[in-house]
C-alpha positions in Angstrom: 4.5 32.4 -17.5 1.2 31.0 -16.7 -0.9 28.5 -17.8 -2.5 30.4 -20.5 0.1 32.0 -21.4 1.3 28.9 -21.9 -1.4 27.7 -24.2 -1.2 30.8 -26.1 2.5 30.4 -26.6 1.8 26.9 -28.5 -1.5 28.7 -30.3 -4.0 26.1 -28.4 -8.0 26.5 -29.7 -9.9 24.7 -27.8 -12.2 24.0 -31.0 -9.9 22.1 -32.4 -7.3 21.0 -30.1 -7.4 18.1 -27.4 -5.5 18.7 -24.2 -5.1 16.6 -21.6 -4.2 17.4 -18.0 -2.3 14.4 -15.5 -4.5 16.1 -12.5 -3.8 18.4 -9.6 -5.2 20.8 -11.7 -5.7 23.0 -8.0 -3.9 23.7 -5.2 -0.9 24.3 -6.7 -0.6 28.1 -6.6 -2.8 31.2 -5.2 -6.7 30.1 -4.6 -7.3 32.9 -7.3 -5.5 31.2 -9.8 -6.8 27.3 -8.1 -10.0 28.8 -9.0 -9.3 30.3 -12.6 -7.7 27.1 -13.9 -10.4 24.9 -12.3 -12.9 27.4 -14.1 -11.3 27.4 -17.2 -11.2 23.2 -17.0 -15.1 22.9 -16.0 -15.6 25.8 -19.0 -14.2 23.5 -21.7 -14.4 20.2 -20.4 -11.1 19.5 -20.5 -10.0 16.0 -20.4 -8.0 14.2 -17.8 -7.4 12.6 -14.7 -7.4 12.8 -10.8 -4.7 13.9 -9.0 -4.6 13.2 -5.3 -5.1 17.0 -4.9 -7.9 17.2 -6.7 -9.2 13.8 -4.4 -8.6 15.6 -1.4 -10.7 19.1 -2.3 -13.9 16.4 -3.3 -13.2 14.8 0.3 -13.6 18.3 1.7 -16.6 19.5 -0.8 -18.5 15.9 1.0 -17.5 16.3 4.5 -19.1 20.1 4.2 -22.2 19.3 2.5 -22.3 16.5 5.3 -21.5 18.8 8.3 -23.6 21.3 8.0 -26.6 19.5 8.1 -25.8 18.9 11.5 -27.3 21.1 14.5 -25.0 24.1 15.6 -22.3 22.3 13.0 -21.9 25.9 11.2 -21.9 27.9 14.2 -18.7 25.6 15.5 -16.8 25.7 12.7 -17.2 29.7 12.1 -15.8 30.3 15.7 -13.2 28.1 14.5 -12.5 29.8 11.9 -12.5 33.0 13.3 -9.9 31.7 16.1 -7.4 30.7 13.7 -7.6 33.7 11.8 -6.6 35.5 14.9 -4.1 33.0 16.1 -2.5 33.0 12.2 -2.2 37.1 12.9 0.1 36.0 15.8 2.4 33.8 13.6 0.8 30.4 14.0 1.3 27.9 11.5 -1.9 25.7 10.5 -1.1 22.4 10.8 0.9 23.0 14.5 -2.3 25.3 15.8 -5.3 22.5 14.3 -3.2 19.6 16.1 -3.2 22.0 19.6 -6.6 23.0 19.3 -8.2 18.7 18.7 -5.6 17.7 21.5 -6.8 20.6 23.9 -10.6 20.2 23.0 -12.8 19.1 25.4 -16.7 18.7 25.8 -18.7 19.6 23.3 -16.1 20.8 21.5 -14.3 17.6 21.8 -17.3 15.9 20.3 -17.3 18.3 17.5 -13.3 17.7 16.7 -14.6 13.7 16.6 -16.3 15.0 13.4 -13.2 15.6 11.1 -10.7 13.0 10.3 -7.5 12.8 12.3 -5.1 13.3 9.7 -7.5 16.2 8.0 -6.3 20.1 8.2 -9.3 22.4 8.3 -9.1 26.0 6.6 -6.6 24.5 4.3 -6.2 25.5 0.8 -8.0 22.2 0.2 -10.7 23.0 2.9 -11.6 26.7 1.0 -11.1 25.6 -2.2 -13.6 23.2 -1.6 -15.7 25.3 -0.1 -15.9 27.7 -3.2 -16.6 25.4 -5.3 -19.8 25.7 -7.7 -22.0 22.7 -8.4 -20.4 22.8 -11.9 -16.9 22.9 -11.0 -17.5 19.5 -8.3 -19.6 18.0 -11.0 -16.1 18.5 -13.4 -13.7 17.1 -10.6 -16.2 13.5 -9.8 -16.4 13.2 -13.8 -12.0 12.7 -13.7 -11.5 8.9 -14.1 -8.4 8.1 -12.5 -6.8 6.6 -15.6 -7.4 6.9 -19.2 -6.1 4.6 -21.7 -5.8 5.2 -25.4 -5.3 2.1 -27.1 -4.3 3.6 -30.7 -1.4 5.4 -29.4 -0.6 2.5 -26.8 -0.3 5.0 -23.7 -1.8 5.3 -20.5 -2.5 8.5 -18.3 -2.3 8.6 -14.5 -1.6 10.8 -12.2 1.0 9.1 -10.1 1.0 5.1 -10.4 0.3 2.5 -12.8 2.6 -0.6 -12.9 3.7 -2.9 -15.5 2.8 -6.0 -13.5 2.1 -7.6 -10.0 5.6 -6.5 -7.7 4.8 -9.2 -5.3 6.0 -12.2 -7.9 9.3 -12.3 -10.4 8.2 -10.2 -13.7 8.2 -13.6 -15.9 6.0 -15.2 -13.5 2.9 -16.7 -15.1 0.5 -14.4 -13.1 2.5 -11.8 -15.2 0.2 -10.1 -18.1 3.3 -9.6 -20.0 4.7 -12.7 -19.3 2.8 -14.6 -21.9 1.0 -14.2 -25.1 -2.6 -13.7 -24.4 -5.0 -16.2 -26.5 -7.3 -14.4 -29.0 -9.7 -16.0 -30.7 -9.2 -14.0 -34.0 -6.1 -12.2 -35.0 -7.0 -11.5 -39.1 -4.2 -12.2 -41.5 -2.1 -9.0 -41.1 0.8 -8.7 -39.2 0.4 -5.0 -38.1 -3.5 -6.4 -37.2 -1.9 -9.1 -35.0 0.6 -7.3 -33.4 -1.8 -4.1 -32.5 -4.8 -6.8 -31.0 -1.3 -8.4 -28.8 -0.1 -5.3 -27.3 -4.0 -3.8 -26.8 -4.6 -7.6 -25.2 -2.0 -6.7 -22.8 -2.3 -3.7 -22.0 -6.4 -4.1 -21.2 -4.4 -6.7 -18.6 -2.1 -4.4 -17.2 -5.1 -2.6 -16.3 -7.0 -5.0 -15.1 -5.1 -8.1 -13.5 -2.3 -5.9 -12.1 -3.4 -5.9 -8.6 -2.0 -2.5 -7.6 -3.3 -0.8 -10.8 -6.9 -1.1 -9.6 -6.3 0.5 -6.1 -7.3 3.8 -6.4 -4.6 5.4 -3.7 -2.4 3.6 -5.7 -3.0 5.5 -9.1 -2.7 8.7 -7.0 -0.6 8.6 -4.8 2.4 5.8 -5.7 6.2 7.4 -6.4 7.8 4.7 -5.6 8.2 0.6 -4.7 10.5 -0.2 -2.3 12.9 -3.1 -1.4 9.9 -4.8 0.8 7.7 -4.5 -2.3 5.4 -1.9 -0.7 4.2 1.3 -2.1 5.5 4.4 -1.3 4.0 8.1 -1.2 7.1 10.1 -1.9 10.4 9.7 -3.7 12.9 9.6 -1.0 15.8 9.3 -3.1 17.3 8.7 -6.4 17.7 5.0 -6.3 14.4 4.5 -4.9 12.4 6.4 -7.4 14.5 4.7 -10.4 13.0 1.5 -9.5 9.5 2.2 -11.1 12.1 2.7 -14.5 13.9 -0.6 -13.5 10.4 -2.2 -13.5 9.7 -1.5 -17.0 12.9 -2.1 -18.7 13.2 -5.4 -17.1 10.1 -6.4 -19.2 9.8 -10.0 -20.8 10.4 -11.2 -24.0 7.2 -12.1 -25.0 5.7 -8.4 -24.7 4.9 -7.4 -28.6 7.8 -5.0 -30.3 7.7 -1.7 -29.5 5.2 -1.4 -25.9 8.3 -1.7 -23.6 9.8 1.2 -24.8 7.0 3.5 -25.6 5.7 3.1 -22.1 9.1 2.9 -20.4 9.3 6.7 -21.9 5.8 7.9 -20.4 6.6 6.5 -17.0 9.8 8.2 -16.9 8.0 11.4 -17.3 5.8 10.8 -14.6 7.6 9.3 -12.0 11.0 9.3 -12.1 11.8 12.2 -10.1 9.6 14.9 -8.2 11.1 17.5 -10.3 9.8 15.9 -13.2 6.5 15.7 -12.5 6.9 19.5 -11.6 8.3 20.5 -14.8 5.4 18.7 -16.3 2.5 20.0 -14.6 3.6 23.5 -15.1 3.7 22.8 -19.0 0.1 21.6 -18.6 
């Protein structure tokens, strides 16, 4: 079943519904259908936030608005197309023929190669999504904060990495924003006010004096910390991906009631395993 299919199935109307996508919105199927959902997102405005797919198609969108401004840049990069095309006809695969063709470049040609990143792949599904898009649909992808935080329901949304605090000290350090009640200079006389202005205090921190939270590859790329307190790009195992859970049910005792848990649920969904975060995308 596809995406709309899926929204049909759970009667979505856009006029009065709010959906929310955890981003790599493209590149996660045909380009026909990259370019259908991406169209059907820029049509509505959809809310949501950057996946490190979605990063990598505006890197691409850039470096070709860049490149062809240069001299002879479009002529280059058609016969390089057109080689490919031919060699892919043969039973290349992309990533083996790019890496042949920079090492064996020389010249000019060399000098042209210089141009794209090392680690880059052109004529990717990145690269020709990229280079489809409409001014629209880029305008939609740059407009995708790379969190969003909704204070009245206590929950964040990233793509891949937010942590509860700073993984370089003990989780009841005093750098910790969960490891102390922050000071607030009015707290009203309710107990519900009190409690809500705590946790929203805390979370604003998360955000903000959690060192790792406010590195963008972080938020988009993360799956994992590991023993040496690093971050990881993939999941290489059970154990290792069960640490981002660890971190959030070891929290301290002087987080308000009920944030622990209520974000201890979300982050399982996100990152706990790769097949999670497959299961959820496809729901999106």
């Amino acid at each position: 079943m596809g995406s709309r299919g899926l929204l049909d199935k759970v009667c979505y109307d856009h006029r009065s519904d709010v959906l929310v996508h955890t981003g790599d919105i493209i590149t996660r199927g045909s380009h026909q259908g990259s370019m259908a959902i991406l169209d059907f997102m820029t049509n509505y405005n959809i809310t949501g936030v950057r996946g490190n797919h979605d990063q990598k198609v505006i890197e691409w969108k850039c470096w070709l608005d860049w490149f062809f401004t240069l001299s002879g840049a479009a002529e280059w990069l058609a016969g390089l197309e057109f080689a490919w095309l031919e060699d892919h006809q043969k039973g290349h695969e992309l990533e083996g023929w790019v890496n042949s063709r920079r090492q064996a470049s020389r010249g000019k040609d060399y000098i042209w190669w210089k141009h794209i990143p090392e680690d880059w792949i052109p004529f990717s599904d990145h690269y020709y999504i990229a280079q489809d898009l409409t001014e629209e649909q880029y305008a939609y992808l740059t407009s995708l904060p790379l969190k969003i935080y909704i204070p009245s329901a206590h929950t964040f949304i990233v793509h891949a990495g937010l942590l509860p605090y700073d993984v370089r000290y003990h989780y009841d350090h005093k750098r910790q924003p969960l490891a102390h009640v922050p000071h607030i200079r009015s707290l009203g006389s309710s107990h519900n006010r009190k409690t809500e202005a705590l946790r929203n205090a805390q979370e604003l921190e998360i955000l903000s004096q959690v060192p790792q939270n406010t590195q963008p590859w972080v938020n988009l790329n993360m799956r994992s910390v590991l023993d040496d307190k690093s971050i990881s790009k993939y999941v290489s195992s059970l154990c290792s991906a069960s640490l981002s859970l660890i971190l959030w049910l070891g929290l301290p005792k002087r987080v308000p009631h009920g944030l622990g848990i209520g974000i201890t649920r979300c982050l399982y969904v996100m990152v706990f395993t790769r097949k999670k975060l497959h299961t959820f995308r496809t729901l999106i």
